[in-house]
C-alpha positions, 0 to 999 in steps of 0.5 A: 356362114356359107354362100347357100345358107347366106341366100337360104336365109335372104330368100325369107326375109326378101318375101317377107319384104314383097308380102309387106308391100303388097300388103301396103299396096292393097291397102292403098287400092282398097282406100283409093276404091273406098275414096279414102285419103290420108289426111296430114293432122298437124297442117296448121297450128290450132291458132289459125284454124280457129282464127278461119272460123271465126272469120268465117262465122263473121263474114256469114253473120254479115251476109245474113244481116241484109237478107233480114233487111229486105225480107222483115217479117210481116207484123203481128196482127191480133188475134181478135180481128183475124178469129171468127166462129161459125156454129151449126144448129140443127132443129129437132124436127129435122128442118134446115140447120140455120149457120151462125157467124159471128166476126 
């Protein structure tokens, strides 16, 4: 090969080389701009991240448990003692309608 075929030839393949990495650029400023980060997959085996949630699920089921100590809640009352009625009668003849009330 001659010089000026080996540079005709260098000169797409350095272009192609410099649209790749702007390619990759932008896609990095478009995910910095999207507030989007790559995130490695494999950073701890399946084991261990399940061994942190149940050390976790462990530590809030104990903070939940003096919550429910010191708000008990408030103790059922019957129904019959808290029911009341009140019915209203009004008379034929247009008079004052009289209020019943029965506890």
């Amino acid at each position: 090969m001659r010089l000026e075929e080996l540079k005709r030839l260098q000169n797409p393949l350095k272009q192609v080389n410099d649209g790749k990495y702007l390619l990759e650029n932008h896609q990095l400023a478009m995910d910095v701009e999207n507030n989007i980060q790559k995130c490695h997959l494999n950073l701890q085996p399946l084991d261990s991240k399940v061994k942190i949630i149940q050390r976790a699920w462990r530590e809030y089921l104990q903070r939940q448990e003096p919550l429910e100590k010191r708000s008990p809640s408030p103790p059922s009352v019957s129904s019959d003692k808290l029911s009341s009625s009140v019915s209203m009668n009004t008379f034929s003849d247009g008079s004052t309608p009289m209020m019943k009330m029965r506890l």
